[in-house]
C-alpha positions in Angstrom: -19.3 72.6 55.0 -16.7 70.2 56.0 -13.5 70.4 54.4 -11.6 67.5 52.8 -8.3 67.1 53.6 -5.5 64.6 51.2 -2.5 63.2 52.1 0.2 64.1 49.3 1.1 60.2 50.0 -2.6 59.0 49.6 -2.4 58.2 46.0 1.6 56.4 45.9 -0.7 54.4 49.9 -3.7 53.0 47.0 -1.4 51.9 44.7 0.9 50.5 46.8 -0.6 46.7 46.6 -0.8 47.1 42.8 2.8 47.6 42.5 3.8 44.9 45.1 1.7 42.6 42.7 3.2 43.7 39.6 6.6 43.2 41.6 5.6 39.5 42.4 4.9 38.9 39.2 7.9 40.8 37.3 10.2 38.0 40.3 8.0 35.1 39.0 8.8 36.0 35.1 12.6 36.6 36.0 12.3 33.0 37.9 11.1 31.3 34.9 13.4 33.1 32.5 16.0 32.1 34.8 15.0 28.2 34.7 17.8 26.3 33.5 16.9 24.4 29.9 19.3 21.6 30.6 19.2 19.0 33.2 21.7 16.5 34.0 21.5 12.6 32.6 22.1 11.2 36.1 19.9 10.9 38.2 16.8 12.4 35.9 16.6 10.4 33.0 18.7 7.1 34.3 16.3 7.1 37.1 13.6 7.4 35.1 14.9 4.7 32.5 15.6 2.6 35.6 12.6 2.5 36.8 10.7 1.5 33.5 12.9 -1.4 33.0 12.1 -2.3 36.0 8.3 -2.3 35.1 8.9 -4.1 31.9 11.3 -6.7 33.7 8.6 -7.4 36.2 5.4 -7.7 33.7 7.3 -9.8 31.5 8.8 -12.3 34.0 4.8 -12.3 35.6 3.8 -13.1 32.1 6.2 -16.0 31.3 5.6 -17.6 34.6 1.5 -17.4 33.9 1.1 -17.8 30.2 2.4 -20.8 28.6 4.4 -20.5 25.3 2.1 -21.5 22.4 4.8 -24.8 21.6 3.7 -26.8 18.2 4.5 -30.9 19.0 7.8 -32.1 18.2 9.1 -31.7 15.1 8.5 -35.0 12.6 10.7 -35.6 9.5 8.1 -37.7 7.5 5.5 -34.8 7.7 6.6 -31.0 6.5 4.2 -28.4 7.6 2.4 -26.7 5.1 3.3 -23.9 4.8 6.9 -24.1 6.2 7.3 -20.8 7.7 10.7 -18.9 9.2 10.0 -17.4 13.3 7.9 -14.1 12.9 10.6 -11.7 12.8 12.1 -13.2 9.5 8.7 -13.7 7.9 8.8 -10.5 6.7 12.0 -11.6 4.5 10.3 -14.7 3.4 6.9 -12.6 2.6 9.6 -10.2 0.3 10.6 -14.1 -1.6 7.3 -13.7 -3.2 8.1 -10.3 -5.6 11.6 -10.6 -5.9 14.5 -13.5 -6.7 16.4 -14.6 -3.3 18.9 -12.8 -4.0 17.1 -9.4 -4.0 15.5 -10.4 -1.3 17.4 -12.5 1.1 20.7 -10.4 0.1 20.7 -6.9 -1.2 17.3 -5.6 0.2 18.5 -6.8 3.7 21.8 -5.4 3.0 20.7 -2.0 2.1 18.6 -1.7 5.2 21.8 -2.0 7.6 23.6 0.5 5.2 21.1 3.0 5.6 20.5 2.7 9.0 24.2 3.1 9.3 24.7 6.3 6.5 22.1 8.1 8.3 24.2 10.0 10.9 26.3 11.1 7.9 23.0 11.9 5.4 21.2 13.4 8.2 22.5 17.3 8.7 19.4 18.8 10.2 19.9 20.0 13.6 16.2 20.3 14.6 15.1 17.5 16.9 18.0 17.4 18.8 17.5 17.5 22.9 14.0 17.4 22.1 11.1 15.5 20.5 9.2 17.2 16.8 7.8 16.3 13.7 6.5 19.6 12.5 10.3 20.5 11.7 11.6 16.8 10.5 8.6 15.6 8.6 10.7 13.7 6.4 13.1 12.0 8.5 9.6 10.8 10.7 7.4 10.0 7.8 10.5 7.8 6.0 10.8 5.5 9.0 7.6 5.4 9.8 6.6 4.3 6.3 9.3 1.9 6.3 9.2 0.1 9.6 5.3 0.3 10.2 4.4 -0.2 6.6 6.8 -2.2 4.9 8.4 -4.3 7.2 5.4 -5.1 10.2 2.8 -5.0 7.5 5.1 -7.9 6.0 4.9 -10.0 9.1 1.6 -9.4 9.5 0.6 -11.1 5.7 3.3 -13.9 6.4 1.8 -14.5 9.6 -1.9 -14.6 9.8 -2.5 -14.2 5.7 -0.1 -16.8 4.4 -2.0 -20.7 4.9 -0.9 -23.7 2.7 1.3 -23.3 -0.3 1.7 -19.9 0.5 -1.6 -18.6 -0.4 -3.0 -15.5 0.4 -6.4 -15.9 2.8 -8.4 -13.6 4.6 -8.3 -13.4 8.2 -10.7 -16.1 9.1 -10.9 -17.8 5.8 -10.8 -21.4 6.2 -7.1 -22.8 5.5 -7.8 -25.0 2.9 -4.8 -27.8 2.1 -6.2 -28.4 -1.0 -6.4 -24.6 -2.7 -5.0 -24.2 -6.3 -5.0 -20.7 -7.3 -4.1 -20.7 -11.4 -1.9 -17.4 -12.4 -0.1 -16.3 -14.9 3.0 -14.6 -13.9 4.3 -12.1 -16.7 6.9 -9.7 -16.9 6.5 -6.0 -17.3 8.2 -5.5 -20.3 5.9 -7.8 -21.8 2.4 -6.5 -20.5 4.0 -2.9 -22.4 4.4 -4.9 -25.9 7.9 -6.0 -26.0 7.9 -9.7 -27.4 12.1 -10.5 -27.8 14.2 -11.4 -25.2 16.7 -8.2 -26.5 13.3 -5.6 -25.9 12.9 -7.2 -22.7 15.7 -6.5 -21.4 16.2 -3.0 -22.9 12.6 -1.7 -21.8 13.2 -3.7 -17.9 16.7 -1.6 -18.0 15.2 1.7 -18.7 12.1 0.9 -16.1 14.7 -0.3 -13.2 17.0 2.6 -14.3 14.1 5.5 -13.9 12.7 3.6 -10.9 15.8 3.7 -9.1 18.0 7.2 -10.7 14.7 9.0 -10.9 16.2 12.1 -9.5 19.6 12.2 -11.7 18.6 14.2 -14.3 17.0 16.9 -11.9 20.1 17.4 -9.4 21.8 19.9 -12.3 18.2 21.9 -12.5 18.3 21.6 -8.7 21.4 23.2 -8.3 20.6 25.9 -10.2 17.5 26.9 -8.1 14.9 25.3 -10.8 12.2 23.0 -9.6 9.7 22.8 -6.3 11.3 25.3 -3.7 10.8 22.3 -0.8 13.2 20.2 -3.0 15.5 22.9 -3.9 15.5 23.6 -0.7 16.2 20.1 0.6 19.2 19.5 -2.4 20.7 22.6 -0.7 20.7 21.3 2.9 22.1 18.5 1.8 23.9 18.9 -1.1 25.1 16.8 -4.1 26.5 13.6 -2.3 24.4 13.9 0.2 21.4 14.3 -1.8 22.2 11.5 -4.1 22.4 8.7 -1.6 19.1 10.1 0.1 17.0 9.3 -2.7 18.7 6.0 -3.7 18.3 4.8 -0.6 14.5 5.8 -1.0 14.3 4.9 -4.4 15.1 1.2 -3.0 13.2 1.0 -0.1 9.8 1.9 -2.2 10.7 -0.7 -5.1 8.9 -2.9 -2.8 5.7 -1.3 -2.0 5.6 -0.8 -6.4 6.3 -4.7 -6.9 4.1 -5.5 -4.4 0.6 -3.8 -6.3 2.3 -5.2 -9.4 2.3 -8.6 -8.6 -1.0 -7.9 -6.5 -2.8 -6.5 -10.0 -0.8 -7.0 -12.8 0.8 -10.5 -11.8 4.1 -9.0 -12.6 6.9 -11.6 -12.0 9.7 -9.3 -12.9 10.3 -5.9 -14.0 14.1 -6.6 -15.6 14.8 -9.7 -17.2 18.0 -10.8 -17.2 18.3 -14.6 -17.9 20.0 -16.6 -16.1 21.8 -14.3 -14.2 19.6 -11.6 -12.4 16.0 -10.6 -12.7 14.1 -7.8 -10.8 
């Protein structure tokens, strides 16, 4: 019988190429751990921002150069369009004219919206999101402006653009604009629809409506504070704290007194929610 012979090295010989992969791959997981996770501004992303605004330079100018702009004939004094409308981008102010008085509308509403959008560096103390792009950990923040750009202020141009025909009335997209259309409503006001007859328990009720619509969340910062309520908003009063807090919900307290006035007027025919004579009305 012939005798088998082993090399004491025979075993460390077969699993030599198993180890020299394992050794490859242990060098390509050090590589990757050892990728750096910041990259300068110049050239990456200015390049890359170059570059696209050179794209968009170039399809716009080919654009304007083929397309004519859709220019109505000159403007005559003895004939006043019907409707009068503002440009597109201030229809959305004139479509807010509707549910509130001008100066809600053309003066604090407006005026809140470039507060907030200036406050929100101050209000906003979550440092997720920064260096890189997620809405699984700022759900808030995203939703928010979302809802309020998408929402409430293109969904605005939209009505007053394509929706709005002669005297302001609301039509369908595709409805006949007719000159002639007379649409009889009866505006009330809220306290009224909820019983009050008297100028003195109209003005009352619209005060305590306006106040819970926009100090809703007063009365809950003490129980707040003290760890009692929905843990997401306990939470969130925590990360922010009092001040903080505070001029976070106000500031979204006003921006969804629209979308409310808005279904009133669209079901209810509200005209105003606190009436105040002569001098304010909401």
């Amino acid at each position: 019988m012939a005798e088998i012979t082993t090399s004491p090295d025979a075993p460390a010989a077969a699993a030599a190429p198993a180890v020299a992969v394992a050794g490859e791959r242990a060098k390509s997981k050090v590589k990757e751990v050892n990728l750096p996770n910041r990259i300068h501004t110049w050239p990456y992303l200015v390049r890359l921002e170059f570059l696209c605004a050179l794209v968009v330079m170039i399809v716009m100018t080919v654009w304007s150069i083929t397309i004519d702009a859709p220019l109505e004939e000159p403007a005559n004094p003895n004939k006043t369009p019907n409707p009068s409308k503002a440009p597109w981008y201030f229809l959305g102010l004139q479509e807010m004219l509707v549910y509130f008085d001008p100066w809600m509308a053309g003066v604090i509403l407006p005026t809140m919206i470039i507060i907030g959008l200036m406050v929100i560096p101050y209000i906003d103390v979550n440092p997720k999101g920064n260096g890189y792009y997620t809405i699984k950990e700022r759900k808030f923040a995203v939703w928010t402006f979302l809802f309020g750009f998408l929402v409430l202020w293109i969904l605005l141009i939209f009505l007053g653009t394509f929706m709005r025909g002669p005297g302001w009335y609301f039509f369908w997209p595709g409805q006949f604009w007719d000159p002639h259309k007379t649409v009889a409503l009866t505006n009330v006001n809220l306290p009224y629809i909820l019983g009050a007859r008297t100028d003195t328990a109209q003005f009352i009720i619209g005060g305590l409506l306006t106040g819970a619509l926009y100090g809703w969340f007063v009365p809950m910062m003490p129980l707040l504070s003290r760890g009692k309520g929905p843990k997401k908003l306990v939470d969130f009063y925590r990360s922010l704290g009092a001040v903080r807090f505070s001029i976070t919900m106000g500031m979204f307290a006003m921006m969804m007194s629209l979308p409310i006035k808005m279904i009133l007027r669209w079901t209810l025919n509200v005209k105003y929610v606190w009436v105040c004579g002569s001098y304010f009305n909401i």
